[in-house]
BAFI-175214 format. One record per residue (C-alpha): x, y, z. Coordinates in nm, 2 decimals, padded with zeros to 4 digits. Layout:
<<X,Y,Z>>
...
END
This chain:
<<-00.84,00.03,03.28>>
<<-00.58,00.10,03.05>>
<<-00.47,00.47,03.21>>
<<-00.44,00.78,03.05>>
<<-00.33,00.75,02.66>>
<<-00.11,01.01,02.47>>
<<-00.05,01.02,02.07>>
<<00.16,01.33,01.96>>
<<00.24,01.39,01.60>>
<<00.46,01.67,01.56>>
<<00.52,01.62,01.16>>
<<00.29,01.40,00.99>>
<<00.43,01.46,00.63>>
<<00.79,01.42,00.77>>
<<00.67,01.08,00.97>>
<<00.62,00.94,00.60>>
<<00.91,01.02,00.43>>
<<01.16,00.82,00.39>>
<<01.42,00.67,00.15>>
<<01.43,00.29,00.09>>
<<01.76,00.26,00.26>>
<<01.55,00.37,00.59>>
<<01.32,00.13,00.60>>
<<01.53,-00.10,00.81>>
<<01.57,-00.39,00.54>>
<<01.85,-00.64,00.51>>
<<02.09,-00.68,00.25>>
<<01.85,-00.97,00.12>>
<<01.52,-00.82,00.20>>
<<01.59,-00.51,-00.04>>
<<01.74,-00.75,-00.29>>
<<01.35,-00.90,-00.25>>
<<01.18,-00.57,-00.26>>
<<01.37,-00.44,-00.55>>
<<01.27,-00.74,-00.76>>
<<00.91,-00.72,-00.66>>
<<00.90,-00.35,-00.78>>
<<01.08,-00.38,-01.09>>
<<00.85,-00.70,-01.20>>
<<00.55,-00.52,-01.39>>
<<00.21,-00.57,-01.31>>
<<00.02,-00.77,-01.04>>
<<-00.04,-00.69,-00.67>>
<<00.14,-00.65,-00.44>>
<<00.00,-00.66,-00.08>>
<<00.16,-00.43,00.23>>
<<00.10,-00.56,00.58>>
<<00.18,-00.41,00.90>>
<<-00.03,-00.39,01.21>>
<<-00.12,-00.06,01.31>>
<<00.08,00.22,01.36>>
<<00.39,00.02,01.23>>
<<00.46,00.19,00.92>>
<<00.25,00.10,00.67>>
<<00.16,00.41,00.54>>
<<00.54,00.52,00.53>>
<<00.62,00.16,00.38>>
<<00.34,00.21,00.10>>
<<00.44,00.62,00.01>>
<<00.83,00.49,00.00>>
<<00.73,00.16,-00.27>>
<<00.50,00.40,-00.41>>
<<00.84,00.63,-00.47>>
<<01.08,00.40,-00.60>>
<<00.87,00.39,-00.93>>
<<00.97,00.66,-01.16>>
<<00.68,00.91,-01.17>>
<<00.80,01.10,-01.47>>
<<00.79,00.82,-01.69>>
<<00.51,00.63,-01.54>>
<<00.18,00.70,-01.48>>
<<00.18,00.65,-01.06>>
<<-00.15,00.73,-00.87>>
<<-00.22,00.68,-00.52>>
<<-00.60,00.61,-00.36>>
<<-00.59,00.73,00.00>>
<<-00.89,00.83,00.26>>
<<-00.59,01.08,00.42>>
<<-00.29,01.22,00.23>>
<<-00.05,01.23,00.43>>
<<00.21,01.41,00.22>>
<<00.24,01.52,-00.12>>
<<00.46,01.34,-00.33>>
<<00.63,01.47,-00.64>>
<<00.49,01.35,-00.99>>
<<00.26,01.14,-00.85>>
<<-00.14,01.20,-00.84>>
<<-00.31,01.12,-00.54>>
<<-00.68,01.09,-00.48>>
<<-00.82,01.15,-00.19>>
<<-01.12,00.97,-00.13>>
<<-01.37,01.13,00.07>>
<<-01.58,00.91,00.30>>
<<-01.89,01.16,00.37>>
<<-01.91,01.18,00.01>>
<<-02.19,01.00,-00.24>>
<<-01.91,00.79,-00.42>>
<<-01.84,00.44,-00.30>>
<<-01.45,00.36,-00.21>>
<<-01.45,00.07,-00.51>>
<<-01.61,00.24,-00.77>>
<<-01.31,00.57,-00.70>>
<<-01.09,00.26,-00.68>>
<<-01.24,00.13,-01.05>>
<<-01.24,00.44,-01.19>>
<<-00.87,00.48,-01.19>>
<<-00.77,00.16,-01.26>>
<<-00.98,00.23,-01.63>>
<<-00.70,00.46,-01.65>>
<<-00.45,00.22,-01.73>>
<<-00.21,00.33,-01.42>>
<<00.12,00.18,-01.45>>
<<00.12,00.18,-01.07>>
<<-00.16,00.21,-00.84>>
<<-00.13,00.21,-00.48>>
<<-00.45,00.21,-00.24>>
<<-00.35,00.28,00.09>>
<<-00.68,00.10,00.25>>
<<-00.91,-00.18,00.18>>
<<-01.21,-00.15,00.37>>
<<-01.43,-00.43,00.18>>
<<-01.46,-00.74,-00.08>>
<<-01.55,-00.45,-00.35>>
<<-01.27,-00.30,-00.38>>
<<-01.08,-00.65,-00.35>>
<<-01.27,-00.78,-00.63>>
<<-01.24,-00.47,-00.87>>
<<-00.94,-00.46,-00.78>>
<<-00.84,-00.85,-00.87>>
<<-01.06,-00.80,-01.22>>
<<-00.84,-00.56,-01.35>>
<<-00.59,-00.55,-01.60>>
<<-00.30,-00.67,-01.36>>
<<-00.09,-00.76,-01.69>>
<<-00.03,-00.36,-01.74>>
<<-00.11,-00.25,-01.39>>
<<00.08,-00.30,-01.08>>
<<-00.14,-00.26,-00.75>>
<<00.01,-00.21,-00.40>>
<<-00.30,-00.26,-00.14>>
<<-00.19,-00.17,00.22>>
<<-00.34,-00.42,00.46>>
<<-00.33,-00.37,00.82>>
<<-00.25,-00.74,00.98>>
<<00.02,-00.90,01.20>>
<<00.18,-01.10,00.95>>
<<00.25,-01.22,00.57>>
<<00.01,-01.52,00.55>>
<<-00.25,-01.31,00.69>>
<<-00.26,-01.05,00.47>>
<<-00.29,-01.35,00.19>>
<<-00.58,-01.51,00.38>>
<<-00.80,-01.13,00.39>>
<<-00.69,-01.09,00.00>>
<<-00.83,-01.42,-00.09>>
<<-01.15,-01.36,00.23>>
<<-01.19,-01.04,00.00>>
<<-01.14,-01.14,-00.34>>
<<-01.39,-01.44,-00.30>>
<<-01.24,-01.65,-00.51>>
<<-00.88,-01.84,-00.45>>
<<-00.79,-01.87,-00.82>>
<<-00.86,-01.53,-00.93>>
<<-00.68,-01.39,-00.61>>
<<-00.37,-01.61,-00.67>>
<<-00.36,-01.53,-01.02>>
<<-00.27,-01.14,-01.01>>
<<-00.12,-01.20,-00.68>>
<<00.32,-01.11,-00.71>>
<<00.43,-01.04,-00.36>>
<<00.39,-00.98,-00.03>>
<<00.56,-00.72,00.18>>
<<00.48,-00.78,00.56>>
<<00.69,-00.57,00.82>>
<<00.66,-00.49,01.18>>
<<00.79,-00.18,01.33>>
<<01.08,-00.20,01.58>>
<<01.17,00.07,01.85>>
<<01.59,00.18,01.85>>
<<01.68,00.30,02.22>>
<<01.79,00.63,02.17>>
<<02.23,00.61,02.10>>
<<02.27,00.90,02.36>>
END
């Protein structure tokens, strides 16, 4: 009904990359961010619908920690590009090990930062909310139109209001917008 449909990626690592300054925000908005990132510990959610930059959102957050004097990991299903200093695990679906039990596993690790670039049930939500969030900071990419959403599938996820309010720090919601070409 729809017609024919067309997706073309011609660089996936380079559709990821990209400094802070690129991500479109306002003088205020970085202002926002930057606080967010250089508060310690807690979780921070990242919402976008899909294909609206989440994943390049997540890797640039991820970034603007200091990887050679932090211990940054990454939990992703798809690496989409390597990223200096930083150890990324990719999960493996077919595999015999459950998404929240890889997600547990490094968060015994004592990350400084952890970002999990999916959360695909209340598991991983609640292993998530039970850790350490005092020593750990936890970016969790949701895909979802808005802010208050994302909140509403953290605390759907979590279970329990309380407990997902109390490592809760920030939210990051952004929607992608299309620039006419300046030519």
């Amino acid at each position: 009904q729809g017609g024919l449909r067309l997706t073309m990626q011609f660089d996936p690592a380079d559709s990821v990359n990209r400094k802070p300054d690129a991500l479109g925000f306002t003088k205020e908005q970085r202002e926002a961010v930057d606080g967010i990132i250089a508060d310690p510990g807690g979780v921070v959610l990242l919402a976008a619908p899909p294909q609206n930059g989440r994943t390049t959102t997540l890797y640039t957050v991820t970034q603007m920690h200091d990887a050679y004097t932090s211990n940054v990991q990454t939990v992703e299903v798809e690496v989409m590009r390597e990223l200096e200093g930083i150890r990324q695990i990719a999960f493996d679906p077919a595999g015999d090990e459950e998404y929240s039990k890889v997600v547990r596993s490094n968060l015994r690790r004592d990350p400084d930062v952890l970002s999990i670039a999916e959360l695909p049930d209340a598991e991983t939500a609640k292993e998530i909310a039970g850790a350490d969030l005092e020593r750990s900071r936890v970016y969790v990419a949701l895909t979802t139109e808005s802010a208050m959403n994302a909140v509403r599938m953290w605390v759907k996820a979590v279970g329990d209001p309380a407990v997902a309010a109390k490592g809760l720090r920030g939210v990051i919601a952004q929607k992608l917008m299309r620039q006419l070409c300046g030519n």
